[in-house]
C-alpha positions in Angstrom: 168.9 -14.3 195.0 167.0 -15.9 197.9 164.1 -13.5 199.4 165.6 -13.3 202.6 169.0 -12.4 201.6 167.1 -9.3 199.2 165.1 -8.3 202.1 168.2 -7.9 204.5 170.1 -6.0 201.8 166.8 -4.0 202.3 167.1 -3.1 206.0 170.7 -2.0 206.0 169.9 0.1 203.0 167.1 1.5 205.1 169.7 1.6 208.0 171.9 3.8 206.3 169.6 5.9 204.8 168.0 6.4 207.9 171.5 7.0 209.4 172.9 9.4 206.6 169.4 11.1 206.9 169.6 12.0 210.4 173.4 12.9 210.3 172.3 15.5 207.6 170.1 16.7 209.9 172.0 17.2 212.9 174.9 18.7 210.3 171.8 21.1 209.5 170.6 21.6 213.3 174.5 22.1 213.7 174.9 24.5 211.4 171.6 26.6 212.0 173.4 27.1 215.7 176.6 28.1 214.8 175.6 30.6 212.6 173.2 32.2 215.3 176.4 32.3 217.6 178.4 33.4 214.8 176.4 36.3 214.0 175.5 37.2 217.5 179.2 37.6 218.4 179.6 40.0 215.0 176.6 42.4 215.6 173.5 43.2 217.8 171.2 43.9 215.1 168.2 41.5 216.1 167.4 41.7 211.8 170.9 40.7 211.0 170.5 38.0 213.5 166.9 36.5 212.4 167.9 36.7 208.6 171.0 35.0 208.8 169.6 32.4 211.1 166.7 31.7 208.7 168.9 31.6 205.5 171.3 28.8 207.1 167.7 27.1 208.1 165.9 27.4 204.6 169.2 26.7 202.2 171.3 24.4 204.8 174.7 23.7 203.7 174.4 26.1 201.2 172.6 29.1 203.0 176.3 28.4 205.0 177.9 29.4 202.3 176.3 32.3 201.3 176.5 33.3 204.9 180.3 33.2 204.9 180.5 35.2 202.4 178.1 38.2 204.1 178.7 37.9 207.4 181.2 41.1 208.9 184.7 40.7 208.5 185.2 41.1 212.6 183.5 40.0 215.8 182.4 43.1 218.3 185.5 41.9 220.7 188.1 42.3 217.6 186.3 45.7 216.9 186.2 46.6 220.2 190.4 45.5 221.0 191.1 47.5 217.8 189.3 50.4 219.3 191.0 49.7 222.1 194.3 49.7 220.8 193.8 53.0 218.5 192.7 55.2 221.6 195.9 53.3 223.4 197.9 54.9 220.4 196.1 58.1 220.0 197.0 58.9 223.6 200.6 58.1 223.3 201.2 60.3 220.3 199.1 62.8 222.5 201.2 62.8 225.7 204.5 62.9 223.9 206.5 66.4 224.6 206.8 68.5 221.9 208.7 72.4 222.2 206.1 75.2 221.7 208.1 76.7 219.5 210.2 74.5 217.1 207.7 71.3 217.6 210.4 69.0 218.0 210.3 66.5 220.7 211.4 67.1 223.9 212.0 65.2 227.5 209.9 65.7 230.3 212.7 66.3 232.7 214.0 69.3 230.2 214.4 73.0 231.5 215.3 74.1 227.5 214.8 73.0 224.4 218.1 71.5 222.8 217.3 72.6 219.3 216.0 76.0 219.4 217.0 76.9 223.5 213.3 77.9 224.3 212.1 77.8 228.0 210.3 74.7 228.7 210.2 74.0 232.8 211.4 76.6 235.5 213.0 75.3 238.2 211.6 75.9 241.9 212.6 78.5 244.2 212.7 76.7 247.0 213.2 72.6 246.5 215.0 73.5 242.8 212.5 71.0 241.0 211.1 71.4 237.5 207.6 73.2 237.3 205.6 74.1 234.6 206.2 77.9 233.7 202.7 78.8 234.2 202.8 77.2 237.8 202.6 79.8 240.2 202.8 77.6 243.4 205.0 74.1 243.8 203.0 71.5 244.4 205.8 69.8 245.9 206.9 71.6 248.5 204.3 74.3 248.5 206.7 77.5 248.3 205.0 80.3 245.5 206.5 81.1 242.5 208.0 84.1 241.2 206.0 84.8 237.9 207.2 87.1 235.3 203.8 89.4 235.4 203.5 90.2 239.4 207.0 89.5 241.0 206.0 92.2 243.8 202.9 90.0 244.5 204.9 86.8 245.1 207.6 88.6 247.5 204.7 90.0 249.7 203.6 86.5 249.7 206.7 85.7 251.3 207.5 88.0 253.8 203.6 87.1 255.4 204.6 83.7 255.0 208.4 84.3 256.7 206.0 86.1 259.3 204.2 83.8 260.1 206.5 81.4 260.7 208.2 83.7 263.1 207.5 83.4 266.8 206.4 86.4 267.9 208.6 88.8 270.2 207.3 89.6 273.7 205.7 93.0 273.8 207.3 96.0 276.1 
């Protein structure tokens, strides 16, 4: 082999070792950055952060590895949509109806339980809508309620309130 043929082979063997070197490199660069985004989106532990960084860094390809198989299973968004989505259920469950006394469900628009005929709603004096039985006023149309405990109370509230709504006669 002539010397100048030997010493070409040379420089494209330096070429490409010079090539595959820095492509290893930049793979390593690559992967150091990813894993620092990675593990930033997964926790906010500045430790976490910095360890994980520096293993990818020391090992390379391999500290990627070993990383994979640490890091936490879920980013904070997917934690934070699954907390999302539990409190979402939770209240759901919560604001479902249930009869006081038998604990089936019930309808909101319901005056009596179906299963074991307990009061749920009363219905107003005045407009005839449902109320809750505790209610003692309607919020909406504003007339008071009879209550069980005090019906006296509530008719005195009504005749000053059929008073007042009275025009007054001319005085003698």
């Amino acid at each position: 082999m002539s010397p100048e043929l030997i010493n070409k082979v040379g420089v494209i063997t330096e070429a490409l070792v010079a090539f595959l070197g820095a492509s290893l490199v930049a793979f390593w660069v690559g992967f150091v950055f990813w894993t620092f985004n990675d593990i930033r989106a997964r926790t906010h532990d500045l430790l976490t952060i910095l360890l994980a960084t520096l293993l990818v860094l020391v090992t390379g390809p391999l500290g990627v590895l070993l990383y994979l198989l640490m890091r936490p299973k879920y980013t904070l968004m997917e934690l934070y949509d699954r907390q999302l989505e539990e409190e979402a259920l939770y209240r759901e469950v919560e604001q479902q109806l249930v009869c006081p006394n038998c604990h089936r469900r019930v309808e909101p628009d319901w005056m009596f339980c179906p299963y074991c005929h307990t009061q749920l709603k009363k219905a107003c004096v005045s407009c005839g809508r449902l109320l809750d039985l505790e209610w003692d006023i309607c919020p909406y149309c504003g007339a008071p309620q009879q209550t069980e405990e005090s019906p006296q109370v509530v008719g005195a509230v009504l005749d000053e309130a059929a008073l007042t709504k009275q025009p007054s006669a001319p005085s003698s």
